[in-house]
C-alpha positions in Angstrom: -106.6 -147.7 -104.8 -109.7 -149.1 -104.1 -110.9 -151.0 -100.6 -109.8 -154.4 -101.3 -106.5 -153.9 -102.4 -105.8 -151.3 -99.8 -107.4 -153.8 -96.8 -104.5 -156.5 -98.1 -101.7 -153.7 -98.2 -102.6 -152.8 -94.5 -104.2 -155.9 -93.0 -101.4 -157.0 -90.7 -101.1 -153.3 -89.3 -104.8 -153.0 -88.8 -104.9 -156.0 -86.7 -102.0 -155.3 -84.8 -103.8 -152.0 -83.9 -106.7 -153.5 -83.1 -105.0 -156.2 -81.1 -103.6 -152.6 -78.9 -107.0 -151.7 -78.3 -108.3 -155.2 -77.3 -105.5 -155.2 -74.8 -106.8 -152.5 -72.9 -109.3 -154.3 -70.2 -112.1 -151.4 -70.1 -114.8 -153.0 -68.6 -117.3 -150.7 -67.4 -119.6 -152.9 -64.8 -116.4 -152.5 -62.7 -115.4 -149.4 -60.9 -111.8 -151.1 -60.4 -111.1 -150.6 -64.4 -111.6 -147.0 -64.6 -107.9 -146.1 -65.3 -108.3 -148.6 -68.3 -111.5 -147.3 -69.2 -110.0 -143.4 -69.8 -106.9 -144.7 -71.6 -109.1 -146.5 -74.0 -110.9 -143.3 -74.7 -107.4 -141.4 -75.1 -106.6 -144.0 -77.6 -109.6 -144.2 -79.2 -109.3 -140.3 -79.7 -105.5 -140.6 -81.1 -106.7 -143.5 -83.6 -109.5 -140.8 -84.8 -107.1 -138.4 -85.7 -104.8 -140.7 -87.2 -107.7 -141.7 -89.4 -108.0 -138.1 -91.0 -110.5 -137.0 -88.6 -110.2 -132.9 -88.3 -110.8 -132.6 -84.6 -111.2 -135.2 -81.9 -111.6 -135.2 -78.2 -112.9 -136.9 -75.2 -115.8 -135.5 -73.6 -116.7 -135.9 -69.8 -119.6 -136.8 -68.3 -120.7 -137.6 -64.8 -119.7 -141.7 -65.6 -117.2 -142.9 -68.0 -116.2 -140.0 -70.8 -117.6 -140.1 -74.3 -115.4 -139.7 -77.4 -116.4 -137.4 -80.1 -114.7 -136.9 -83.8 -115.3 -135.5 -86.7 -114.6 -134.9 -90.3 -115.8 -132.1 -92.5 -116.0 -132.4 -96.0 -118.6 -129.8 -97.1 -121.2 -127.5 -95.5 -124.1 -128.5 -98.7 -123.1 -132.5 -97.8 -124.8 -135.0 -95.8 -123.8 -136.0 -92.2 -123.2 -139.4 -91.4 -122.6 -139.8 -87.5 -121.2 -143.2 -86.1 -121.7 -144.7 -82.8 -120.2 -147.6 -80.9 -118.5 -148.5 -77.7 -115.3 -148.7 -76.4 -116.6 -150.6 -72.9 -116.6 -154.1 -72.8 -118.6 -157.0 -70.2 -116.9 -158.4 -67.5 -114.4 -161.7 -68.6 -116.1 -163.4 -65.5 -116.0 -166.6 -65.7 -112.3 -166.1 -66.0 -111.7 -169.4 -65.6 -114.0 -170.7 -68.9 -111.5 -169.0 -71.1 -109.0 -170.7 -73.3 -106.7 -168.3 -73.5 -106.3 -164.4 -71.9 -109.3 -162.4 -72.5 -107.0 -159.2 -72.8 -104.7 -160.8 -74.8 -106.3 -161.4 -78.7 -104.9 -164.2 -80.6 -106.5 -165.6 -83.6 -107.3 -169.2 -83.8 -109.6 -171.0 -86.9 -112.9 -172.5 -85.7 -115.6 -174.1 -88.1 -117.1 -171.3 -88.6 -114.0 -169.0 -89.0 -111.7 -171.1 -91.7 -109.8 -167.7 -92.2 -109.4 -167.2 -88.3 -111.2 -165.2 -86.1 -109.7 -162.7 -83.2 -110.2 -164.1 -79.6 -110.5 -161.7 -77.0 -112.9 -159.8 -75.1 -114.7 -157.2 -77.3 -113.5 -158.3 -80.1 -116.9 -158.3 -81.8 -118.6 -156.6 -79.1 -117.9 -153.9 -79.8 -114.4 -153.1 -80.2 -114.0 -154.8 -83.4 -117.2 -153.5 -85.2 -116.6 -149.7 -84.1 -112.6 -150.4 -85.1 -114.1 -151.0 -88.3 -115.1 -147.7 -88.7 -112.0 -146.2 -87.9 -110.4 -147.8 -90.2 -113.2 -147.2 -93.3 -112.7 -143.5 -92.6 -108.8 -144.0 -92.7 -109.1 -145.7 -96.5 -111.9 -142.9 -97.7 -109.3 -139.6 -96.0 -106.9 -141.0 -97.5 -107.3 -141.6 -101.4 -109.9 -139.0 -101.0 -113.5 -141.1 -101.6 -115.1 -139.7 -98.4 -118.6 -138.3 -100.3 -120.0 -136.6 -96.8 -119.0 -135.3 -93.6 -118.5 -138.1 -90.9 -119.0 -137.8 -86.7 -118.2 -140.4 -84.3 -119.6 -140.7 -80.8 -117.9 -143.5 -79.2 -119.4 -144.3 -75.4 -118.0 -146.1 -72.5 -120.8 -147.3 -70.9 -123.1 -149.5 -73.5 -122.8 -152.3 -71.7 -124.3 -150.9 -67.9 -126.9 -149.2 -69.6 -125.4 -146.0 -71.3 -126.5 -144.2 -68.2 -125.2 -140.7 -69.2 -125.0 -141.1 -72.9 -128.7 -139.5 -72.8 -127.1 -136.5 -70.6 -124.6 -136.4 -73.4 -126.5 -136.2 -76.5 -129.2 -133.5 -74.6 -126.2 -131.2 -74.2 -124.6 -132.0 -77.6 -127.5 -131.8 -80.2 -125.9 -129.1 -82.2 -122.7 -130.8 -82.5 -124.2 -134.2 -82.7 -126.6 -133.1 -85.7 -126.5 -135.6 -88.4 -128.5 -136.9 -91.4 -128.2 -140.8 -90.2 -126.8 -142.9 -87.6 -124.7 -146.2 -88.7 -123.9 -148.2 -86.2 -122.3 -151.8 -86.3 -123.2 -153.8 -83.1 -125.0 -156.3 -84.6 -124.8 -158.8 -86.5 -125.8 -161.1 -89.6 -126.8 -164.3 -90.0 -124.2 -166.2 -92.0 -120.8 -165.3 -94.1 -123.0 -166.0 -97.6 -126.3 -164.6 -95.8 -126.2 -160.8 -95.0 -128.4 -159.1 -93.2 -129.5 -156.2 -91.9 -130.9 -155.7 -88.3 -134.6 -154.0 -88.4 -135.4 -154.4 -85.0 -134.0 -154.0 -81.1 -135.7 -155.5 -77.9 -135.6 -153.0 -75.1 -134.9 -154.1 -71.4 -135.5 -153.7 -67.6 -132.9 -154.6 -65.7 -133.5 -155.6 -62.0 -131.7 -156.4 -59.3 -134.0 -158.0 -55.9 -132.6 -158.8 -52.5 -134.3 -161.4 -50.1 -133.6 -160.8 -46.4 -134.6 -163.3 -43.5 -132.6 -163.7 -40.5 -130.7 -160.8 -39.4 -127.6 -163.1 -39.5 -126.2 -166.1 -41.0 -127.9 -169.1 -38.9 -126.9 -173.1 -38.2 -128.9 -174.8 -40.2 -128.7 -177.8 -37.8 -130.8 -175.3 -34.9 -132.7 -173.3 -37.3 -133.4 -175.4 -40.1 -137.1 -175.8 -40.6 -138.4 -172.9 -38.6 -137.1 -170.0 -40.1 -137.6 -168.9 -43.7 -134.2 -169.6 -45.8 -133.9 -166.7 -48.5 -132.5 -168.8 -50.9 -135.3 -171.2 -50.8 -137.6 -168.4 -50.5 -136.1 -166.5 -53.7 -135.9 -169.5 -55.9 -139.4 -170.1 -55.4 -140.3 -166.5 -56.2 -138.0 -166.8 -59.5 -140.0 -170.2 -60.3 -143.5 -168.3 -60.4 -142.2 -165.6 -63.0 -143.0 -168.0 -65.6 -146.1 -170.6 -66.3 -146.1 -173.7 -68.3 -146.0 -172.3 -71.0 -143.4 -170.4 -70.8 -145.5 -167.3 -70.4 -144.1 -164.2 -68.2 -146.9 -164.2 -64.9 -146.4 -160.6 -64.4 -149.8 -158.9 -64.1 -150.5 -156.5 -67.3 -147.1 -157.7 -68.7 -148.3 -158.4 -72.0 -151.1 -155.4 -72.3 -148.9 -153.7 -74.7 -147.5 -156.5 -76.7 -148.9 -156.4 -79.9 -149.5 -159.7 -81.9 -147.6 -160.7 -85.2 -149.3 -160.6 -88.2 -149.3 -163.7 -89.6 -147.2 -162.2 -93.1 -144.3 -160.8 -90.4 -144.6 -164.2 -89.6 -144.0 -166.0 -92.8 -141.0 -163.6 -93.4 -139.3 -164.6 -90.4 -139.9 -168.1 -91.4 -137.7 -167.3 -94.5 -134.5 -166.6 -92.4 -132.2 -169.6 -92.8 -132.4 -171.6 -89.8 -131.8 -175.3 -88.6 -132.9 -176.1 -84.9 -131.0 -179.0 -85.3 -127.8 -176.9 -85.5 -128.9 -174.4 -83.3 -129.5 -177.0 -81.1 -126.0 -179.0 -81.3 -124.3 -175.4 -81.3 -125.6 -174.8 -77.6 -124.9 -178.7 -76.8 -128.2 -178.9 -75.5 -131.0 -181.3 -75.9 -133.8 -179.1 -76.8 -135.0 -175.7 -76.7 -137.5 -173.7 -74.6 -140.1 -170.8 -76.0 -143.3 -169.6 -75.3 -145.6 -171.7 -76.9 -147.1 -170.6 -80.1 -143.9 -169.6 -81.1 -140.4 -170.4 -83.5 -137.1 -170.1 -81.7 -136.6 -167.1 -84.1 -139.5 -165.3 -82.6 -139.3 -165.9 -79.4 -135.8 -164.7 -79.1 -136.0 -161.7 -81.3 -139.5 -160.0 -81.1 -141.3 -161.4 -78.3 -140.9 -160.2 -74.6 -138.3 -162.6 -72.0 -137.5 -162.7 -68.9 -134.0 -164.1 -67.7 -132.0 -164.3 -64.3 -128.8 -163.4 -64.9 -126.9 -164.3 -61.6 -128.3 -165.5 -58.6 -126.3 -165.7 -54.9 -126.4 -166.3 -51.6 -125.2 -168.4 -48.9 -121.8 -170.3 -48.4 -120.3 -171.3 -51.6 -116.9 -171.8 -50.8 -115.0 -175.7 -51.1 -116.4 -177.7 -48.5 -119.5 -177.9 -46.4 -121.2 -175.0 -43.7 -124.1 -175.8 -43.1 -126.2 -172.4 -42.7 -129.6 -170.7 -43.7 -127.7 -167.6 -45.2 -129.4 -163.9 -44.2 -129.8 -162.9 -47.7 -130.1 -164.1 -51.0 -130.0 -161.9 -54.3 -130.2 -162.1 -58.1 -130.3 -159.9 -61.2 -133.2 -160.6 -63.9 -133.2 -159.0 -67.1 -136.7 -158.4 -68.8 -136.2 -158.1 -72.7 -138.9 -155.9 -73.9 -140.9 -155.2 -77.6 -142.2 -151.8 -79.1 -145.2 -150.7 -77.3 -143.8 -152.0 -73.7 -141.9 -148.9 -71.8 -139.3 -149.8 -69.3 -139.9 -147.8 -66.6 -143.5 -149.4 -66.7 -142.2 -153.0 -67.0 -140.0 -152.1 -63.6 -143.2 -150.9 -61.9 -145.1 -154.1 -62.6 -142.0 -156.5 -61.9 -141.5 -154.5 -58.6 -144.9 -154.7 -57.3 -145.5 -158.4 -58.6 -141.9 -159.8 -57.2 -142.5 -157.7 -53.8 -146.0 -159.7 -53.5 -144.8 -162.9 -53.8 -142.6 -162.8 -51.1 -143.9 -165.0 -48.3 -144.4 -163.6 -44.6 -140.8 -163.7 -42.7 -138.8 -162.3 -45.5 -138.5 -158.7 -46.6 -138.0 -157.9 -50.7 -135.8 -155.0 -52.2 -136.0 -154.5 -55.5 -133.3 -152.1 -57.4 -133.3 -150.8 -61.2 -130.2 -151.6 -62.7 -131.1 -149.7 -66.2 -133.0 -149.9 -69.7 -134.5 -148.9 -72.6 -136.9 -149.0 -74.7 -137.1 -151.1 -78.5 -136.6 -150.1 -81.4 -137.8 -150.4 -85.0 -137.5 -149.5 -88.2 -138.6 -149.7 -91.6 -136.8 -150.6 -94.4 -138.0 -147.9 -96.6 -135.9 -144.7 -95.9 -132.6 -143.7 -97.1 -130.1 -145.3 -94.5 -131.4 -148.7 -95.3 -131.0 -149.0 -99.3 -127.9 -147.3 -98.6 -126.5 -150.0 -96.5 -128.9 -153.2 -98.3 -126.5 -151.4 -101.9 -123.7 -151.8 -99.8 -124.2 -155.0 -98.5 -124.9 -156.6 -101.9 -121.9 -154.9 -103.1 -119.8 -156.6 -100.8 -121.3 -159.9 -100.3 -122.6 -160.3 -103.9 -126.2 -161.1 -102.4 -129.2 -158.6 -101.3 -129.1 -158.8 -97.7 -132.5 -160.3 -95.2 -133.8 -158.0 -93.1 -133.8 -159.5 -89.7 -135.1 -158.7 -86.0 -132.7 -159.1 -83.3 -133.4 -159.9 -79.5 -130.6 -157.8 -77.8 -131.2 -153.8 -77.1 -129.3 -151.0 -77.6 -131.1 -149.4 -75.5 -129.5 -145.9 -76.7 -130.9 -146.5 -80.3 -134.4 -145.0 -79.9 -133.3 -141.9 -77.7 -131.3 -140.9 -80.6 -134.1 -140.8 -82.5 -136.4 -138.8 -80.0 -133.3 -136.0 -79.2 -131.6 -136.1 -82.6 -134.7 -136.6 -85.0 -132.9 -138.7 -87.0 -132.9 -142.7 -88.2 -130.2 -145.1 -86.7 -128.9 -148.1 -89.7 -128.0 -151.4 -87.6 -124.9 -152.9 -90.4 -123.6 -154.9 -87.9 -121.3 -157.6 -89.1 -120.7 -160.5 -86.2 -122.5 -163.8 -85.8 -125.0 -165.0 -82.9 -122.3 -167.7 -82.2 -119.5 -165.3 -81.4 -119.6 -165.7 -78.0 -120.2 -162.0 -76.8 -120.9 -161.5 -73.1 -119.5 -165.4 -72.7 -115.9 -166.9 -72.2 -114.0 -167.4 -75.5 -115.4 -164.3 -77.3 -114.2 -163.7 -80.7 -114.6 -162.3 -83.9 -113.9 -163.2 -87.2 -111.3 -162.0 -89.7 -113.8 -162.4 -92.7 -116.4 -160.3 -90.6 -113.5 -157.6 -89.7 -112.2 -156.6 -92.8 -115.8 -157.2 -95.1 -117.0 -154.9 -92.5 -114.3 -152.4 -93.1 -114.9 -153.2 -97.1 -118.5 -152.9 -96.6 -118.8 -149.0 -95.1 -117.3 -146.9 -97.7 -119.9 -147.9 -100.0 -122.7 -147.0 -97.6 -121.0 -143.4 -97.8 -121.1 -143.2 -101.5 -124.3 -145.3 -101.8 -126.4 -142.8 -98.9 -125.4 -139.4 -100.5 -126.7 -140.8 -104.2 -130.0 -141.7 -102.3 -129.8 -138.9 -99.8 -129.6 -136.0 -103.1 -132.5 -137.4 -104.8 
């Protein structure tokens, strides 16, 4: 039977098991969900052996486990070895969702005619790396799987991976591979595949801004003693110039300049501000000057806050100068720019700005470095034959501005390439309220991978 046909004979039972895993609320920012977080990995094993893996188990580490599979085909075949995640973001702002976020149901949207899954992770990544599962499943079964197959399936992508590294140093032997596919990305339309050749890294920070020892009345205080929240809005302010440009001392020294035919590539990705633009419902955009939307959000540097806090912000009115005031900035980060270097620089930078009658504290949440690749090795025309395949058109290869920050230690401990065939859209809502992920993009994913198996070990024996 080939994929299309056995996608339509199993479709409905596909989705209901993904809807299973969707339910499970394994959010990984939040120590309360850590029951959730190992059922998900006990089910995530079970579905792995369902699929025709030979062995599966989850593997501890000192944070959330790591699930490991594997099926073994032939000791003279290549070694294909997936990762994804089974953690998911906070659904915070609770509120800003439609409907449940641990409770999928699929609605049509302009951009999803067919339907599209609404829940949290359902692109990110719960639906991608379900894809997988399910690929496997169709090749075990009417016995088309060219290679031997590993999963690696983490619960902590989205604070960091923080022991994934401890993982794969302990693991190399049984991590060993020939290439990494992994499908948490995206493309850039339904008729316009793509394939992602680039990651941003990141610094993430979190900084503190203490004045008073306690909460004052603004009424007896106001005006003489330094409020942080004033005091750290300020400080935020001065991170960027006019032009949009980061202030941070040495920032850039490592950021290398586009050459002007990178350029005129990126200028060949379909794109419409105006759509962007009405897509957002906002007004206008804001880059760095000198630069496209495209380029500013995908292979220049950023710097963002994330949350900010502080004070009374309960219904009503207290009038106080709050003691503290906080916020967490992420820094996204190009090849060339190391993250532990970036978080030296912010630290000493933000830390100097702080007027006198404050004190600053200023706390690594996590990072990476980027990531890039060339689109002349194996894994790539395996996956760019795969993708035409599908999609009946050669896909573009694209930069991305997210970071898996993972991506490049794989490369460093494992000494192999990672293939980004991810198969979401930029306006699918990950890390926001109404998250989703669309039926098309599901099962042409599922569609899709087999042929990168049978497409990678032609390539691969040549």
């Amino acid at each position: 039977m080939d994929i299309k046909n056995y996608i339509e004979e199993n479709k409905e039972r596909f989705l209901s098991e993904l809807f299973a895993l969707l339910r499970m609320p394994s959010v990984s920012a939040d120590s309360a969900y850590k029951s959730s977080i190992e059922d998900t990995a006990r089910w995530i094993k079970e579905a792995l052996l369902a699929a025709g893996c030979d062995k599966a188990e989850v593997c501890e580490t000192p944070g959330n486990p790591v699930v490991y599979g594997e099926k073994h085909v032939g000791d003279n075949l290549p070694t294909v070895l997936v990762y994804g995640h089974y953690d998911v973001q906070p659904a915070d702002p609770v509120a800003l969702w439609d409907t449940d976020p641990f409770e999928p149901v699929i609605k049509k949207t302009e951009l999803h005619p067919e339907g599209a899954v609404f829940a949290r992770g359902a692109c990110d990544d719960k639906g991608q790396m379900f894809m997988h599962v399910k690929a496997l499943e169709y090749m075990v079964k009417e016995g088309k799987l060219p290679c031997n197959v590993k999963f690696m399936i983490e619960g902590e992508e989205e604070v960091g991976s923080k022991n994934l590294g401890w993982f794969v140093e302990r693991n190399k032997e049984k991590l060993k591979n020939d290439i990494i596919l992994i499908s948490d990305t995206g493309i850039i339309a339904k008729d316009t595949p793509s394939i992602t050749t680039s990651l941003r890294g990141l610094s993430y920070m979190e900084v503190e801004v203490t004045g008073p020892n306690k909460d004052l009345h603004s009424g007896v205080y106001g005006g003489a003693v330094a409020n942080p929240v004033n005091v750290l809005s300020k400080m935020i302010a001065q991170l960027h110039d006019e032009n949009n440009h980061i202030t941070i001392p040495h920032f850039y020294d490592k950021v290398k300049e586009i050459p002007a035919e990178e350029r005129a590539l990126f200028a060949e990705i379909p794109f419409s501000l105006e759509e962007y633009k009405k897509d957002l419902g906002v007004a206008d955009v804001q880059v760095e000057k000198g630069y496209s939307v495209i380029e500013s959000s995908a292979i220049r540097p950023s710097l963002d806050v994330n949350g900010i806090w502080g004070g009374y912000i309960g219904e009503g009115a207290k009038t106080i100068i709050p003691s503290k005031a906080s916020a967490k900035i992420s820094m996204r980060l190009v090849p060339d720019q190391d993250n532990k270097e970036i978080e030296a620089l912010f630290t000493k930078y933000f830390t100097e700005l702080a007027p006198e009658g404050v004190t600053v504290k200023v706390t690594s949440l996590g990072g990476g470095p980027a990531y890039a690749m060339t689109i002349d090795n194996d894994g790539y025309r395996a996956a760019e034959k795969a993708m035409e395949k599908t999609f009946g058109k050669r896909p573009i290869p694209s930069p991305e501005g997210g970071s898996i920050p993972i991506v490049a230690l794989f490369e460093k401990e494992l000494g192999t390439k990672s293939v980004l065939m991810g198969f979401g859209y930029d306006s699918d809502l990950i890390h926001s309220p109404n998250e989703h992920y669309g039926l098309f993009n599901f099962f042409k994913g599922i569609e899709t991978i087999p042929y990168f198996y049978e497409y990678f070990v032609e390539i691969h024996k040549k």
